[in-house]
N, C-alpha and C positions, 0 to 999 in steps of 0.2 A: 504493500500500500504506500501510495505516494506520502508525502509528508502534506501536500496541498489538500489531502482529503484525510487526514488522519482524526478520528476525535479527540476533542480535548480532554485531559481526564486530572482530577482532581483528589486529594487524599481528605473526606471528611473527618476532620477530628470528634467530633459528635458522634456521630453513628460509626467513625471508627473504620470505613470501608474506603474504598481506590472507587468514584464515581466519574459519571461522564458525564460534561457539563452540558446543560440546556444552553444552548447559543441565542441573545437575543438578534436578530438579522445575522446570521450564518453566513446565507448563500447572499448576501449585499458584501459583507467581509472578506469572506472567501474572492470575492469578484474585483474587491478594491484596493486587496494585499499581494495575490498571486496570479491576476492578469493583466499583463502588460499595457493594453488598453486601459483597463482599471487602474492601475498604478496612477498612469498619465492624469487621466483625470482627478484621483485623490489627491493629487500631488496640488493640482490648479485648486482644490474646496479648501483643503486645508491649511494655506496662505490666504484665504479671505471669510473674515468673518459672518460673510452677511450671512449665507444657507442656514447657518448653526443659531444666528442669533433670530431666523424668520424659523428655523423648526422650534425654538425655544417658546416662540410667540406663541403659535400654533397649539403649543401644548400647555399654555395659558388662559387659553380661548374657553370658555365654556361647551364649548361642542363635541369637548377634546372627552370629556366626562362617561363619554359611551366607550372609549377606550379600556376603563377600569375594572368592569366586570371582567370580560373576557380573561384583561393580563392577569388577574388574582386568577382564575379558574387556570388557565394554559400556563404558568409559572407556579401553580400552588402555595402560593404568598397566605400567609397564615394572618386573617382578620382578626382573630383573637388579640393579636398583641397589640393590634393598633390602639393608639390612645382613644381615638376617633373614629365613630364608625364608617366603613365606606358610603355610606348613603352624603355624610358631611362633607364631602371634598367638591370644591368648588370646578376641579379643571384635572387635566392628568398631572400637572408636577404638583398640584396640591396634595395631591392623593402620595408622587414619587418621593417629595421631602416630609412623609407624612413623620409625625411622632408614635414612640412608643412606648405603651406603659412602662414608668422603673421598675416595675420587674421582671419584665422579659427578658434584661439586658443589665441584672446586678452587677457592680463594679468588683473586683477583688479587694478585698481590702487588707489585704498582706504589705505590711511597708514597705518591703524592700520588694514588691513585686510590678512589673512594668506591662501594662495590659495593650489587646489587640485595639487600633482606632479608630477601628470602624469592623462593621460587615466584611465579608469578603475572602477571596481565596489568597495564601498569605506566599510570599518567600522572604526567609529572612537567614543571613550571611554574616559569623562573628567579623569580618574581615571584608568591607567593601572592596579595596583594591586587588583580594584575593578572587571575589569569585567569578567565575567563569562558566556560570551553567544558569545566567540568571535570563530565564525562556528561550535559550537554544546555546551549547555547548559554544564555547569560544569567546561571546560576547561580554566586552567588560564595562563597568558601568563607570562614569567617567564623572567624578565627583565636584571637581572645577568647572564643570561646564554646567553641570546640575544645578549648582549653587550661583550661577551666575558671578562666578570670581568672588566670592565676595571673604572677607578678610578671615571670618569664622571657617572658613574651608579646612584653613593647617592644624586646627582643635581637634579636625573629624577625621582626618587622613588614617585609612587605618582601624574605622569605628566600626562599628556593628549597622547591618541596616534591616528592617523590613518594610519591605513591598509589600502594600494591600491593598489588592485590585479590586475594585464595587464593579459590580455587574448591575442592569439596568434593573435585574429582580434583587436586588439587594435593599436594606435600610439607610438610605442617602443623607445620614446626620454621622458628623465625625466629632472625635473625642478626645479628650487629652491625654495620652499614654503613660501620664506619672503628672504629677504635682510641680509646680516652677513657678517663675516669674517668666509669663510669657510679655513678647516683644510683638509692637505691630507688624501685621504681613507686608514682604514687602513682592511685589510680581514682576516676574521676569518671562521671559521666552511669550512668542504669537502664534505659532500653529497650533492645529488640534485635531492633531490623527487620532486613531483607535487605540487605546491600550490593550484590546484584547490579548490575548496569547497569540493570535492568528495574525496581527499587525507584528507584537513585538519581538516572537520568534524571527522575522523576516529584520529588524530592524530597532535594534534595544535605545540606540538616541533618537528617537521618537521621543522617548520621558525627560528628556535633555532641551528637545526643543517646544513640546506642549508649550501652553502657556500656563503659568504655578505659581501659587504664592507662597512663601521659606516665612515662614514664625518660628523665628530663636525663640529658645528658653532658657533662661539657668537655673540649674538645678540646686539643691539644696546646697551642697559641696561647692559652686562659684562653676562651677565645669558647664558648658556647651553640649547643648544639644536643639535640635531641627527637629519641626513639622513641616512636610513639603506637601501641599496641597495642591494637585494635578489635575485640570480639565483634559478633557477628552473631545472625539468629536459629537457636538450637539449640545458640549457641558460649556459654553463661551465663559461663564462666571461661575464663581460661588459667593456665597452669604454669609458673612462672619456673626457668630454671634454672639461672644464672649468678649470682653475690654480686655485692652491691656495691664497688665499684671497680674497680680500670683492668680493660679487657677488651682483646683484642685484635680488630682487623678479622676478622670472618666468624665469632666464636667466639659459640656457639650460648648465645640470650638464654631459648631457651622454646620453646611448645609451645599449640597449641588443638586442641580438644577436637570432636567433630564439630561438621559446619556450614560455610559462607561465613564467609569471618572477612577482616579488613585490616591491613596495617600501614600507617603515612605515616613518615616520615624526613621533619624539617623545618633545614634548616640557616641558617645566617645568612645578612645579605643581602650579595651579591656575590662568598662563601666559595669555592662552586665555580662550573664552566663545564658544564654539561651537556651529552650526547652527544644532537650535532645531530639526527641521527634522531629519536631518543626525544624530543626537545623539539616537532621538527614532526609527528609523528604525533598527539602532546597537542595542540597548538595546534590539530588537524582534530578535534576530541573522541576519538582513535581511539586503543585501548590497544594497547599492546605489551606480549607476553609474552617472559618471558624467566626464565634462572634465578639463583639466589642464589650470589652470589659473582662472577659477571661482571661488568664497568663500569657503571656509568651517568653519571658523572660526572668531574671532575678537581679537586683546587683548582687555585684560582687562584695 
């Protein structure tokens, strides 16, 4: 089997099994990562904003509201946990940046423990300059260009990172991974390709050039550390919701808007010890899902 037709597959931490993910628009990805023709034109959408920010519109629209049933039913999106009923939702990204009860989504409350920041299928690497399997074998993730040069780079060289990819059936509110004084966002990079696996396997500075906003933190210790917040295509913004200064572990940073969208959590080097699992499933290029507020890490 070609690699252009291979499914995607995922290690659930939850249920504990190797699954095959639900692709939302598949065969639109498939068409706009590995056909040449396709290429061409992703290439021309994703240097201009308009498409992204008129589908945005469109999913704002109150018309948009007939979308909602179906995607709960064909994604199996659990209405139980919503704060709000679906009947409530004014439009589809009302319905996509929906809230959820606290306790679908208890925080850890272990001190020394550093939680997932959002939804989503995870890789996480004690050594960013080290690895080399992050969604296809060879590809290294280039930290200076990520961060937009910016002086806080030489803190991280070296540091621990996870990737966590939100799919379109994912919970689209993200969260603070540990406690700090956070710093305002500041945004870098204009394109807004796919981050799916099916874009990034082809192509890993795709997450280099998105457009993303970097919220430093310092952590209790005075040490450095990064939220990077990653639009995708369809995803032009996100919506901060929290002020600058101290935040607490798990207290909710924001919000995106439809689309595949990312976060990374990049921490110092040797800061935490990552959860064995989740480090060898990464090491196999192979993500694991899991949800916000549960482990992934410890300091050291």
């Amino acid at each position: 089997m070609s690699e252009a037709i291979q499914k995607v597959k995922f290690y659930n931490r939850l249920s504990g099994k190797l699954e095959e993910e639900n692709i939302y628009g598949e065969a639109s990805l498939r068409w706009a990562y590995y056909n040449s023709i396709g290429i061409f034109v992703t290439k021309l959408i994703v240097k201009n904003p308009i498409l992204s920010r008129f589908y945005g519109w469109l999913m704002s629209r109150s018309s948009s509201r007939k979308k909602i049933g179906p995607f709960i039913e064909q994604y199996r999106v659990n209405p139980d946990e919503f704060l709000e009923s679906p009947e409530s939702f004014r439009h589809f990204n009302d319905f996509f940046y929906r809230e959820l009860k606290p306790e679908s989504r208890p925080i850890d409350e272990g001190e020394e423990v550093i939680v997932f920041p959002a939804d989503g299928r995870h890789l996480a690497f004690p050594n960013i300059q080290k690895a080399d399997t992050i969604y296809a074998k060879g590809q290294v993730f280039n930290l200076e260009q990520f961060l937009g040069e910016m002086s806080l780079v030489h803190g991280l060289e070296g540091g621990t990172v996870l990737i966590s990819r939100l799919c379109p059936v994912d919970y689209h509110r993200f969260h603070a991974p540990f406690s700090g004084t956070a710093m305002t966002p500041q945004m870098v990079g204009k394109s807004l390709y796919s981050v799916s696996p099916l874009a990034l396997s082809q192509k890993l500075e795709y997450l280099t050039e998105n457009r993303r906003w970097i919220i430093p933190f310092k952590l209790k210790d005075g040490k450095i550390a990064v939220v990077v917040v990653i639009g995708a295509t369809f995803v032009g913004s996100a919506e901060f919701t929290f002020e600058p200064g101290f935040v607490e572990k798990g207290q909710e940073l924001g919000y995106f808007l439809f689309g595949g969208s990312c976060v990374a959590t990049i921490l110092p080097p040797g800061y935490v010890e990552l959860d064995e699992s989740l480090a060898s499933q990464s090491q196999e290029g192979v993500e694991s899902y899991d949800q916000m507020g549960r482990p992934f890490a410890v300091c050291r």
